[in-house]
Structures are given as structure tokens and as C-alpha cells.
matplotlib code that plots the C-alpha trace (Angstrom):
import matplotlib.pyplot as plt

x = [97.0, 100.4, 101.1, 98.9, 100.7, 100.8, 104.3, 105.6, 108.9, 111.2, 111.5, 114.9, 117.2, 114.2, 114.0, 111.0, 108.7, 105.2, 103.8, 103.9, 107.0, 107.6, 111.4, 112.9, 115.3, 118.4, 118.3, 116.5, 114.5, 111.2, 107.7, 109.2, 107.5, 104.9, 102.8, 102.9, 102.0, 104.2, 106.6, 106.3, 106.8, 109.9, 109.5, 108.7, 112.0, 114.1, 113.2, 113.5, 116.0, 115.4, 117.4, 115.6, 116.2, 118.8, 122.0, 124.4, 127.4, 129.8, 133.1, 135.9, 138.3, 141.4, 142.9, 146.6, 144.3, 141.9, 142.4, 142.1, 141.6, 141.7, 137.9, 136.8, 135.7, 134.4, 133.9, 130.9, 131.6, 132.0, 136.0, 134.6, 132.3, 135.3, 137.5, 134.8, 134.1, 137.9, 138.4, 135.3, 132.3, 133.2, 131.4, 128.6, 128.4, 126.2, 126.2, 123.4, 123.2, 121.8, 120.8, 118.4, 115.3, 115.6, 119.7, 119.5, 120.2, 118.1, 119.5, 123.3, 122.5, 120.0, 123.6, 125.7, 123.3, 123.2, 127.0, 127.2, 125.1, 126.8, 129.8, 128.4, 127.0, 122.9, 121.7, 118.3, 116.6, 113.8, 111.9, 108.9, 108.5, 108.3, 105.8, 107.9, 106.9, 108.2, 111.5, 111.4, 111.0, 113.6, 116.2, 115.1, 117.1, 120.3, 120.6, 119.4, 119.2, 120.8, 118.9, 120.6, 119.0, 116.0, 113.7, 110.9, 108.1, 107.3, 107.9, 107.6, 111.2, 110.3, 108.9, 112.1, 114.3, 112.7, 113.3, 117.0, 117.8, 115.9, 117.4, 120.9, 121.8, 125.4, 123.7, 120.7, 119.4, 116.8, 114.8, 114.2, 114.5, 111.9, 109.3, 109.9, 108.0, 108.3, 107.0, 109.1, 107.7, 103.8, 104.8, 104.2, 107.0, 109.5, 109.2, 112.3, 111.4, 110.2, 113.6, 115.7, 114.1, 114.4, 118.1, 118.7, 117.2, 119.4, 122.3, 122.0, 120.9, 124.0, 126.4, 124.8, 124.3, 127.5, 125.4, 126.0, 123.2, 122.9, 120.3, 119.0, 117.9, 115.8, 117.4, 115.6, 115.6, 119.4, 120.9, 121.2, 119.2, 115.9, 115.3, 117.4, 120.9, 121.8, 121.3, 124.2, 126.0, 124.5, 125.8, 129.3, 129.4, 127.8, 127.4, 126.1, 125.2, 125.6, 125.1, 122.8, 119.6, 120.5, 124.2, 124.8, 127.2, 127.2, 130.1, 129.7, 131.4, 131.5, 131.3, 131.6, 133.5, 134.7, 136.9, 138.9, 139.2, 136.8, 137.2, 137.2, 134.9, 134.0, 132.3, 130.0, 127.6, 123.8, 123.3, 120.2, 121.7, 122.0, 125.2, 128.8, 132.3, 134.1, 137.5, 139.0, 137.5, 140.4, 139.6, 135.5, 135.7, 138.2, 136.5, 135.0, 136.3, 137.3, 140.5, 143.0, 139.8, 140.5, 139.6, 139.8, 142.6, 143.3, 144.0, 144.1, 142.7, 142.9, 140.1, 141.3, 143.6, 142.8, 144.4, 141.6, 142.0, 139.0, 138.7, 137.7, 136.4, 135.9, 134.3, 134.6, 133.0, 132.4, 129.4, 126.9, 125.7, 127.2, 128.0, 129.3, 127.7, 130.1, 128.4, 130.6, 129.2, 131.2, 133.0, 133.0, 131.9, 133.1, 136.8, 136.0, 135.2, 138.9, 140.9, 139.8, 140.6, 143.7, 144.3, 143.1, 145.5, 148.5, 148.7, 147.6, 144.5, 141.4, 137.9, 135.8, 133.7, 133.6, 131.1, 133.2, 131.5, 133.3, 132.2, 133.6, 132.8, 131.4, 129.0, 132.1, 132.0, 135.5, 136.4, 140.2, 142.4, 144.9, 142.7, 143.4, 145.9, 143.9, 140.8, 143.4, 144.4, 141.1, 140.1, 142.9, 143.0, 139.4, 140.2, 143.2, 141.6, 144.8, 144.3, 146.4, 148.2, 146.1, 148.5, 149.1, 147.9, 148.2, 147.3, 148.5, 147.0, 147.0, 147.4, 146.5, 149.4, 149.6, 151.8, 151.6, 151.5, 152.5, 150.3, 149.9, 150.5, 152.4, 154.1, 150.7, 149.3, 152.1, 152.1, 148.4, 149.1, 151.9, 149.6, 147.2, 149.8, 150.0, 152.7, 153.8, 152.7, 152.7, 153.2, 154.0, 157.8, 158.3, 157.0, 160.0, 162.2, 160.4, 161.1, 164.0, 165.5, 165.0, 161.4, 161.0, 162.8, 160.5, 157.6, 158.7, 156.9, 157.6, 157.5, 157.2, 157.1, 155.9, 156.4, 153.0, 150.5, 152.1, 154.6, 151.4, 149.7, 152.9, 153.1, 149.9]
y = [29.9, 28.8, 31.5, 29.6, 26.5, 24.5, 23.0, 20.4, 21.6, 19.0, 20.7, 19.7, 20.7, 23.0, 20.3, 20.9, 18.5, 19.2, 16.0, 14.2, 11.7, 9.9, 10.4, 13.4, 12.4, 15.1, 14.7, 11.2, 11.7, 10.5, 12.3, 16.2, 17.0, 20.1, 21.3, 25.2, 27.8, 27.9, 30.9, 33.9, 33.5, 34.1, 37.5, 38.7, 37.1, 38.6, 41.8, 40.3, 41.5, 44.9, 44.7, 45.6, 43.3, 45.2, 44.2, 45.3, 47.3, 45.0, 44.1, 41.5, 42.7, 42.0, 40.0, 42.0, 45.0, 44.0, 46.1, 44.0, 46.8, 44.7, 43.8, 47.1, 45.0, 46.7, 44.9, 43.3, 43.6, 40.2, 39.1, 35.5, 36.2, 38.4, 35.5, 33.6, 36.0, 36.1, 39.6, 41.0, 41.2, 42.5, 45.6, 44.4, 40.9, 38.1, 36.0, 33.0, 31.8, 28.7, 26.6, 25.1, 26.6, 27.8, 28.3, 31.7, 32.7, 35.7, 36.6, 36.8, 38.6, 41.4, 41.4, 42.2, 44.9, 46.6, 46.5, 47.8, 50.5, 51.7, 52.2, 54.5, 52.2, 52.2, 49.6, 48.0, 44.7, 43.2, 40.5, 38.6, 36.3, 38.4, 41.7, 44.8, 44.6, 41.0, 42.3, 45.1, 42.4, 40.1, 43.0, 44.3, 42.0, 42.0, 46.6, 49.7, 50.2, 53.3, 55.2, 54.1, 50.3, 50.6, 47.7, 46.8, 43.8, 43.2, 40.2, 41.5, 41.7, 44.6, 46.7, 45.5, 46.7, 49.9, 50.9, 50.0, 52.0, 55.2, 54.7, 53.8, 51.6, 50.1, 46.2, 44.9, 41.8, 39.4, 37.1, 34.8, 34.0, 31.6, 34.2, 36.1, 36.6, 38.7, 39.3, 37.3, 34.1, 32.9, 30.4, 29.7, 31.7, 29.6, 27.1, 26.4, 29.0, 31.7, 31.5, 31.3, 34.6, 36.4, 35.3, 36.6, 40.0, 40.2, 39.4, 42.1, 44.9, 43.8, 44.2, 47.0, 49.6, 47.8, 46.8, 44.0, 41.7, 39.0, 36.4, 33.8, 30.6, 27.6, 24.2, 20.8, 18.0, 16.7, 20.2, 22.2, 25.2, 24.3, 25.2, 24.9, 23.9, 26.3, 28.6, 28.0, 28.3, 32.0, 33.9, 34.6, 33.3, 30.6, 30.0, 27.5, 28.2, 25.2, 23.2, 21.4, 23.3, 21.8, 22.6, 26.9, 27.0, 27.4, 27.3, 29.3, 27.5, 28.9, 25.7, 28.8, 31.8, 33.8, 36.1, 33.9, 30.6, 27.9, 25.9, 28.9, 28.6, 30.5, 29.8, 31.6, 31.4, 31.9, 33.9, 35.4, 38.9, 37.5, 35.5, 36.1, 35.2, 32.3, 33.9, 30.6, 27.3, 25.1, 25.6, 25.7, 22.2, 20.7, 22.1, 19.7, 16.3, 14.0, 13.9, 10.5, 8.7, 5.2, 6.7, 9.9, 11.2, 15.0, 15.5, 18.6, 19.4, 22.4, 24.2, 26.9, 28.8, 27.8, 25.1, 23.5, 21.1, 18.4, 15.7, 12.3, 9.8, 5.6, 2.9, -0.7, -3.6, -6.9, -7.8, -10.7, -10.6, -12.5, -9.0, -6.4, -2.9, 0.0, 3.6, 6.9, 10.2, 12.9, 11.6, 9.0, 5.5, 3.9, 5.4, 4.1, 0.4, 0.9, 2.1, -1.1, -3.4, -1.8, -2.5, -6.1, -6.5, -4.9, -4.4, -7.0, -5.9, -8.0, -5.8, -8.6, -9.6, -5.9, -3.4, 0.0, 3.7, 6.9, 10.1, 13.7, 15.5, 18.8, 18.1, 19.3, 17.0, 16.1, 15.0, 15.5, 12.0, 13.7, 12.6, 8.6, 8.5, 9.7, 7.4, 4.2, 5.6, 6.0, 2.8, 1.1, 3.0, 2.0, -1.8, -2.1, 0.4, 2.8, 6.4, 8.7, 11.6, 14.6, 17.1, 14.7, 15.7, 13.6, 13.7, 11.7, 9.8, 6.0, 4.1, 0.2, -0.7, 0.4, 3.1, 6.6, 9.5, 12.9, 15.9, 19.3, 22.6, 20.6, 23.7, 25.2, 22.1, 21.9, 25.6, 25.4, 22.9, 24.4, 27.2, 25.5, 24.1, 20.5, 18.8, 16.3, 15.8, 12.8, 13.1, 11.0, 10.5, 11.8, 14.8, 15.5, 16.3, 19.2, 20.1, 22.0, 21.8, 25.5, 25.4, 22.1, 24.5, 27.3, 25.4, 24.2, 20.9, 17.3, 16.4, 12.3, 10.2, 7.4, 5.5, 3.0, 2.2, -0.2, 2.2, 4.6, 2.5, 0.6, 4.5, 4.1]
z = [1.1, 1.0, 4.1, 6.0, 5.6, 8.7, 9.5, 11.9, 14.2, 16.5, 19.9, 20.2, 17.1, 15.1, 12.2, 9.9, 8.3, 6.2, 8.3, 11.5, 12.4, 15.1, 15.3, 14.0, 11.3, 12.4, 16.3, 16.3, 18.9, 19.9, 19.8, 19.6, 17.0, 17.6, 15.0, 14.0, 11.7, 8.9, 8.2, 6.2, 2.3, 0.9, -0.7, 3.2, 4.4, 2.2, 3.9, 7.8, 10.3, 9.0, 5.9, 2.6, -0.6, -3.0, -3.1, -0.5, -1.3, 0.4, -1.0, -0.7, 0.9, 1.0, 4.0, 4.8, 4.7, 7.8, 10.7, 14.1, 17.1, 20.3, 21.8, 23.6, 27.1, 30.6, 34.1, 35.3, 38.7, 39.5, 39.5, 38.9, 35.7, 34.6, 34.2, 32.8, 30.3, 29.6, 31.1, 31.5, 28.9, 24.9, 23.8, 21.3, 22.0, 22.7, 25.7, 26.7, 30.0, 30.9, 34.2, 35.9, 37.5, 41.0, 40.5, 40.6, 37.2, 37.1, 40.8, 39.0, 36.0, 38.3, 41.0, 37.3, 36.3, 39.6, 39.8, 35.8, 36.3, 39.7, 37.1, 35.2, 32.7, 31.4, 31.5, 30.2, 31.8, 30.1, 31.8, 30.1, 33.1, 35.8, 36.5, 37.8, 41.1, 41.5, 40.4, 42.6, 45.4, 44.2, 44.1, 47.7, 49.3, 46.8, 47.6, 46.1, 42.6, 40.9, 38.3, 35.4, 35.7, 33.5, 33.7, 30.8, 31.1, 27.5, 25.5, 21.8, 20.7, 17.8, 20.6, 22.9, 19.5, 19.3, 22.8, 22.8, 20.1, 21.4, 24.8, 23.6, 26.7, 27.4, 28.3, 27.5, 29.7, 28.2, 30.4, 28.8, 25.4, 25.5, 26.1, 23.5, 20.0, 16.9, 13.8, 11.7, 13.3, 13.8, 16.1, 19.7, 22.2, 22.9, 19.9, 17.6, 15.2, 17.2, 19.7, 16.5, 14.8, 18.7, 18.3, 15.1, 15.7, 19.3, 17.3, 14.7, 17.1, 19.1, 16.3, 14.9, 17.8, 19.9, 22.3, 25.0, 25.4, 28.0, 27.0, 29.9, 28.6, 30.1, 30.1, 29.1, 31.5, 29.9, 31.0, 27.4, 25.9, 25.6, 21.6, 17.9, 19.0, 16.5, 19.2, 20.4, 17.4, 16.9, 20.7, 20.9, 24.4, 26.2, 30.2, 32.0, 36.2, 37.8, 41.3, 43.6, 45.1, 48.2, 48.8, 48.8, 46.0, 42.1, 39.0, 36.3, 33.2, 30.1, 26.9, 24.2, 24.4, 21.1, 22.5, 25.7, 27.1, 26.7, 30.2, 32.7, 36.0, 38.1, 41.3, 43.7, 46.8, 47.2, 50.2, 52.0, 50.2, 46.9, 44.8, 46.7, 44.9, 46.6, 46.5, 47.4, 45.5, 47.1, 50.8, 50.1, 48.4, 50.9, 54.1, 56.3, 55.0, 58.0, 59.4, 58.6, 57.3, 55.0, 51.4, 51.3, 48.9, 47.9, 44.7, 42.1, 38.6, 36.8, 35.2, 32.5, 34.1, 37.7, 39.9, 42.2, 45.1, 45.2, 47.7, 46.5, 48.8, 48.1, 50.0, 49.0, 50.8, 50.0, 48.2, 48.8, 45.4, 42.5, 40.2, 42.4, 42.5, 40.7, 42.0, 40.7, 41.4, 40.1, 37.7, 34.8, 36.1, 33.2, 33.8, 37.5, 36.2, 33.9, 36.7, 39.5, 36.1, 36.2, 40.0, 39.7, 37.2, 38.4, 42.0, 43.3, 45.2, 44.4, 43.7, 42.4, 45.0, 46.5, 45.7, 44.9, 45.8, 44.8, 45.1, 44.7, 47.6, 47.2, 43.9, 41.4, 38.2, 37.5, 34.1, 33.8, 34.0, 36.5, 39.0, 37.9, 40.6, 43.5, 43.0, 42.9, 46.0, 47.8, 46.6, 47.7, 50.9, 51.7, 50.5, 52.9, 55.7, 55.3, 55.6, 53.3, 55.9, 55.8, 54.4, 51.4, 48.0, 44.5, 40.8, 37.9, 35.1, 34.9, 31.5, 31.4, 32.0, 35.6, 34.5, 35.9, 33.2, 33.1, 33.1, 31.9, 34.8, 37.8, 39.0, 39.5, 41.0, 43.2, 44.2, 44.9, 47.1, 49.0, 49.4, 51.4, 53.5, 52.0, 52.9, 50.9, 47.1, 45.3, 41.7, 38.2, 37.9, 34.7, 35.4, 38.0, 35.1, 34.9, 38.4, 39.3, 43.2, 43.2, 42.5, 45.0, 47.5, 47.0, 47.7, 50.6, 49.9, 49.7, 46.0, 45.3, 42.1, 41.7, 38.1, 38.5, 40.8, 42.9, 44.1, 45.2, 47.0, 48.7, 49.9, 52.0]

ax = plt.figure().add_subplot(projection="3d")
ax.plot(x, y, z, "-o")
ax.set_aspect("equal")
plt.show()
């Protein structure tokens, strides 16, 4: 009887309860809890993940007497997921991938296999959302597949298990985790329990056989993995395919990675053939933007390794309503509602009775303060209808006391820029000492300090 024992699980975070409650006591959220079998008894689960219950023979061992071998790591075929992955994927790891519906998520991972498998590799994609012929369909108009792409529609992970270990392949592709069941669980697919026992299982065949496995995960309306967050915790890698359904590119950014960088993108383009690398981020999110237009500023962040010109555009006009309206899409509207303070306070120009609107153009979220300078800019450019030149590019964070602050990788940011042909760059002041007259001169660009706000804008 006490098999049968029914349990209550919190969608969100996989918290447990022998009763109802109406707010989860670890994530605190309301009405997530389901109601579910119970799990197995103990004396089964000492058994699960295909361990028996003696006592292992490991040892402590000693830590001068680890051997480290460098991560044994092979190309996807995709330059951009490469540089995501930190070089390309690790032999006998674990990556999630996450995004919304319709973002093309499968599309990617189906373009990665085709490309592994043309190298030589074999490679095994199991779907338990789609029937073979829909995939066959899907991948009609992405090219042929070679032989060495195996696909399986099955959603019981022991039979999955079995199969990869008779067929030995190189990748294994899971979509999705939220489809999947197995024996250790007598919950529902795709509840906190049953994802977390899928997980598990993945993660041991991976380590255990050295097998590359690519899980794709649903999201939940606020954008995570939809199950435990200790999911998260579990893969060695986490990505995240991002970008409006409307507008025909997508970033890849990777939140967890165990063997490279943790703030790489990478950034892509659904076509009518399937996902394309955007070679060139800089030029595809500055294309377009009208020419010697009041509040439009230039500016550049830097995203793991990778310098990346954004354009930022501000309107401000005056508001016939006692609180004025503060909009910010793109970035932080709170850092927005700092930085006109700021301006009020320091340069003179007066937001109060203007309604502010800034936007990044091109859907990129922007979270990095070296773009304080350019939205002072735009906004003051838009407040005093002057246009910044066209070949001008800035970046610099601004403290509350008007001040402009260094940042981190100005050579870059100014090489990025004299690669696109800017000609003039406006930067904090302090950060000239870092600038020798050889590199200015090598550049072949304008460099500019400014020590506060009211020298930037006096510029315009």
C-alpha cells in the first residue's frame, strides 16, 4: 500500500508534499501543485540507474595523482554553435536546449545531425513528438540525409537506452525531454519527477558509453525549462535559441557551459532551406537604421568573446499627462529611469514633463552598462532634435554622478568599429591611457574621451 501512495509535485521546481498547498513552500508559487503517483520504495531505488546495491569499489584518491587529458571535442558543423559550445561539442556530455515553440529548435539540432553525420559520425535522433514521416518532411527542405543519421519514434527512455548501447552511436538527440518516461517514475511524461529520472538515466549512459547527447527542452511562459530547475543543475551545458517569430533571426546563448565560456552567442537566420550562420552580427543589426536621424546612437557591447555593434534609438516628447510615460524595450527600464535622473541632474536637459521611448533596434536584449553612454546620447539627441554623424560610434558607462566609466575590451570595441568603417569613436577618458598612438594609428579612427555626460552631449 505504501507503493501506491499518492503524492503532490510543484510543476515548477519538483517540490513534494503528501497533501495539497496552495503555494509551494521552495519556489512560492501559486496553484503548481499536481497530484501523482508516488515513487517506487526505497529498496527499488537503490537499484535504479542500473546500478545494483553493494558497495562500490571506489576509492579516494589522491588529488596530485588525478590525470586531466584535455576534453576530446569534434565539430558540429556550425562555426556559430562551435563557439557557443566553446570549441565544438565534448565527447560524452550533456547539453539542454531550450526556446520557444515555433523557433526552430528542432530545425537546428536536425541541420547539426545532418552536418555530424556527413563527417563520418553516427548519429541517433529520437523524437517523441513527431512520427517519422513528419521528420522526413521537415528535413526535405533542409538536404539529403546520409545513412549514418538513424532516426527512432519512441518515448520510453529504457527502450531508447537499450538501443544506444547496441548501436554505439557518436550523438544521441532527444526531442524532447518532456515526452519521455521510464520505469523508475509512475508519473505523467513531462512532470517533475518523471523529466528528472529521464535526466538521470541520459546523464549516466552519457558518461558511461562517452556518448554526446543533445536534449531539447520546452520552455514555460517566463522563458526557462519547463520542469525541476535542478534540471539544469544536472546537463553539462545549457542553450537557450532565441528571437522574435516575426523578425528571421535567432541567438543561441549558452547560461551554462562546463567546459568554456559562459556568455558566448551565436547568431543565425531562419531561411526557406533551414537555419543559416550570420557570419557578421555587426552589419545584420545595424542594417537599415536611417541615415542622420535625431536619436539614433551606435554603440557596442561585447558578448563573450565577441564585439557587437547595436543601434539604439530614443524618442522623447512632451507629455500631456501629469506622470510622464518611461517605455524601454531591450534593455533594463529601470537603468533607463537612472540614467534621465542622471541627465536631469547633471546636464542640464529637463525630461520631466517628456515621455522617454528607447528601443534596441533589431530585438537584441542588451544588459551590459557600456551602453549607458549611448542611450544619454540618443535621448539627448532626440530632446534637442540633433542627430549624431552616421559614422560615429560610442560606449561607456555612466555613474550618478554624471561621470563616464571605464570599460572592459576597448581595443576590440574600437577595432570592431574601425572595421565597419566608423569614423569617429567616442569613448570614456580614462580608458585612453590604455590607448597607445600606435594602436589609434592602426585603426585609422577618430578616438574621443569624454570624462562626463556633459562633454558627450555638448559633442552633438
Amino acid at each position: 500500500m505504501a507503493g501506491n501512495k499518492t503524492l503532490f509535485f510543484c510543476k515548477e521546481c519538483g517540490y513534494e508534499s503528501a497533501k495539497w498547498l496552495g503555494q509551494c513552500p521552495s519556489c512560492k508559487q501559486w496553484n503548481t501543485m499536481t497530484e501523482a503517483p508516488g515513487q517506487k520504495s526505497r529498496a527499488i531505488q537503490k537499484t535504479s540507474y542500473g546500478r545494483s546495491a553493494a558497495r562500490s569499489d571506489n576509492k579516494p584518491v589522491s588529488f596530485s595523482k588525478i590525470e586531466t587529458d584535455e576534453e576530446e571535442r569534434f565539430s558540429t558543423g556550425f562555426s556559430e554553435m562551435n563557439r557557443v559550445l566553446g570549441g565544438g561539442a565534448v565527447k560524452g556530455s550533456i547539453v539542454l536546449t531550450g526556446g520557444d515553440p515555433g523557433i526552430g529548435k528542432s530545425t537546428l539540432v536536425l541541420q547539426m545531425c545532418r552536418n555530424m553525420a556527413l563527417d563520418g559520425r553516427q548519429v541517433l535522433y529520437v523524437s517523441g513528438e513527431e512520427s517519422l514521416r513528419q521528420i522526413k518532411i521537415r528535413a526535405g527542405r533542409i538536404g539529403s540525409m546520409p545513412d549514418s543519421l538513424s532516426v527512432l519514434c519512441e518515448t520510453y527512455l529504457d527502450d531508447i537506452c537499450d538501443t544506444a548501447r547496441e548501436l554505439k552511436p557518436h550523438v544521441i538527440i532527444i526531442d524532447s525531454i518532456q515526452t519521455m518516461s521510464c520505469a523508475l517514475s509512475d508519473s505523467a511524461p513531462g512532470s517533475p519527477s518523471q523529466v528528472k529520472e529521464c535526466t538521470m538515466m541520459l546523464l549516466r549512459l552519457a558518461k558511461e558509453e562517452g556518448i554526446t547527447v543533445f536534449i531539447i527542452g520546452h520552455v514555460t511562459k517566463e522563458g526557462v525549462v519547463a520542469g525541476p530547475r535542478m534540471l539544469e543543475h544536472m546537463v553539462d551545458t545549457v542553450l537557450y535559441l532565441e528571437g522574435e517569430k516575426n523578425a528571421s533571426y535567432r541567438i543561441l546563448r549558452c547560461v551554462k557551459n562546463r567546459f568554456g565560456a559562459t556568455d558566448e552567442m551565436g547568431f543565425f537566420e531562419m531561411t526557406s532551406e533551414g537555419m543559416k550562420e550570420v557570419s557578421n552580427p555587426s552589419a545584420h543589426m545595424i542594417s537599415g537604421r536611417a541615415k542622420d536621424a535625431p536619436g539614433s546612437v551606435i554603440s557596442c557591447l561585447v558578448e563573450g568573446t565577441r564585439p557587437i555593434m547595436v543601434e539604439i534609438q530614443a524618442l522623447t516628447m512632451r507629455s500631456d499627462f501629469g506622470i510622464p510615460r518611461r517605455t524601454a524595450s531591450g534593455t533594463d527600464p529601470n537603468r533607463v529611469n537612472i540614467l534621465m535622473a542622471v541627465m536631469e541632474k547633471h546636464s542640464g536637459v529637463h525630461l520631466a514633463g517628456y515621455d522617454a521611448y528607447v528601443n534596441i533596434a533589431g530585438g537584441i536584449r542588451v544588459t551590459e552598462p557600456a551602453c549607458d553612454l549611448a542611450i544619454v546620447m540618443a535621448l539627448a539627441g532626440s530632446f534637442k532634435s540633433r542627430e549624431l554623424s552616421e559614422d560615429t560610434v560610442c560606449f561607456g558607462e555612466v555613474g550618478l554622478s554624471g561621470e563616464v566609466r571605464a570599460v572592459t575590451r576597448v581595443k576590440d570595441r574600437i577595432a570592431e568599429a574601425a572595421k565597419l568603417k566608423f569614423k569617429t569613436c567616442i569613448i570614456p577618458r580614462v580608458s585612453m591611457v590604455s590607448l597607445d598612438k600606435k594602436d589609434i594609428g592602426k585603426y585609422e579612427i577618430n578616438v574621443v574621451g569624454v570624462s562626463d555626460i556633459r562633454q558627450a552631449i555638448e559633442y552633438l
